[in-house]
C-alpha positions in Angstrom: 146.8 130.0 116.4 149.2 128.0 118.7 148.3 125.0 121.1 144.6 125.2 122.6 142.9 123.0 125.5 139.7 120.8 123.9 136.1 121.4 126.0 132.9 119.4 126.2 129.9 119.6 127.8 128.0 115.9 128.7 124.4 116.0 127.7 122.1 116.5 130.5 123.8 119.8 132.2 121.2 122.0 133.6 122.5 125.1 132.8 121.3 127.9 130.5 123.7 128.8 127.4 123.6 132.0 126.1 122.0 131.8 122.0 124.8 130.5 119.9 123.2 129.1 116.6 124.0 125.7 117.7 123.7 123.1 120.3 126.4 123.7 123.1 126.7 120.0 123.6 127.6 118.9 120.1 130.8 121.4 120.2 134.3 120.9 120.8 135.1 123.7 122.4 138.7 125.3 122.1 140.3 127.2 125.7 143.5 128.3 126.2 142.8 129.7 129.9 141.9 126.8 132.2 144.4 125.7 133.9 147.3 127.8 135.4 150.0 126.5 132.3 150.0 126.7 128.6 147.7 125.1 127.1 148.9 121.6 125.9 146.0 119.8 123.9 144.9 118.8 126.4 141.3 117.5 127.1 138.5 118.4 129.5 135.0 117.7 129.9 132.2 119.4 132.1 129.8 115.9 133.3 126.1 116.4 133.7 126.7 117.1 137.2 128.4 120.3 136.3 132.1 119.2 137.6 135.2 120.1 135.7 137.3 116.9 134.5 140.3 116.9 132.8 141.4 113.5 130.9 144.4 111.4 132.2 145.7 109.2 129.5 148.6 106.4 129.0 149.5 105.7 125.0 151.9 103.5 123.9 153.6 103.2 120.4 152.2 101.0 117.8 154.7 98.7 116.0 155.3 100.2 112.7 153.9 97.0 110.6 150.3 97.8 112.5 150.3 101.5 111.6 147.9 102.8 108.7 150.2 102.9 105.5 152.7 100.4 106.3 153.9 98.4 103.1 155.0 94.8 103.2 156.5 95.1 100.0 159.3 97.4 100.8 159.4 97.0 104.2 158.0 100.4 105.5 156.4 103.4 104.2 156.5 105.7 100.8 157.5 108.6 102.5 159.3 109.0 106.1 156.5 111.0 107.5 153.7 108.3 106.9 154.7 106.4 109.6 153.8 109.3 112.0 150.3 108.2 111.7 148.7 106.0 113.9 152.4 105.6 115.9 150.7 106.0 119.0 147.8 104.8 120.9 145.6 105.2 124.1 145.8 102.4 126.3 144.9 103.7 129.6 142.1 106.8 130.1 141.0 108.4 133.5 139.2 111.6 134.1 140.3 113.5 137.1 138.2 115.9 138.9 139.5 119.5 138.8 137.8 120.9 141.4 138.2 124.2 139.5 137.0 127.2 141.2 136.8 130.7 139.0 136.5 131.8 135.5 137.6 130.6 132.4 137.0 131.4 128.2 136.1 129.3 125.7 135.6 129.4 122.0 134.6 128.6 118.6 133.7 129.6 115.0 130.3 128.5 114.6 128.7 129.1 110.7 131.3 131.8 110.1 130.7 133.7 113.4 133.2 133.4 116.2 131.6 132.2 119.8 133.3 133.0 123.0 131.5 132.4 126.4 133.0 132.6 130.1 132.2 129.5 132.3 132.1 130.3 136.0 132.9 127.7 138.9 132.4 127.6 142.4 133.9 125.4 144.4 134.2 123.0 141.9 130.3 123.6 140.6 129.9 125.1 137.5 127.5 127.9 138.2 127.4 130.0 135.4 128.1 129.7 131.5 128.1 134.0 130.1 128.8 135.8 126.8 132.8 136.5 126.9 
């Protein structure tokens, strides 16, 4: 499967979707084709205004003693990888217009049956969401 982009759509886009079985706009979406890199979990939204925006975020680490799991008694955590959880935070969260202009995929197994559709910009206006 291997590292994947995350999509939304923002209620109120006036676009047509082709028929999925669901509604497009309660979906994460998965992509691994929008930007010109490998994908790095990274997250993007399309805003009711049909603009492309990818999310800019700061974290910082969470003291272990704050972190779900953490035990007083001994100190620390049953098992090593416990502390993973919860070691980070967001702290700071921006979205930045992409001003994306052609074609990318996007996905999703809905009910069994796997989804793909083609969003199409122009000049930074999403103009077109297609079977893929």
């Amino acid at each position: 499967m291997g590292l994947f982009d995350r999509l939304t759509f923002e209620d109120g886009l006036d676009i047509e979707f082709p028929a999925i079985g669901a509604d497009p706009f309660d979906i994460t979406w998965q992509t691994k084709s929008i930007a010109r890199h490998p994908p790095m979990m990274d997250t993007y939204k399309v805003t009711s205004g049909a603009r492309l925006l990818k999310e800019a975020a700061a974290y910082e680490r969470v003291p272990e003693e704050d972190r779900p799991g953490y035990n007083d008694e001994i100190g620390g955590f049953e098992r090593e990888i416990d502390g993973l959880r919860g070691a980070v935070t967001k702290v700071d969260q921006e979205w930045i217009d992409m001003e994306y202009h052609g074609t990318f995929e996007f996905h999703r197994t809905i009910d069994g049956d796997y989804s793909s559709l083609e969003a199409t910009f122009t000049d930074g206006q999403l103009v077109a969401i297609t079977p893929g």
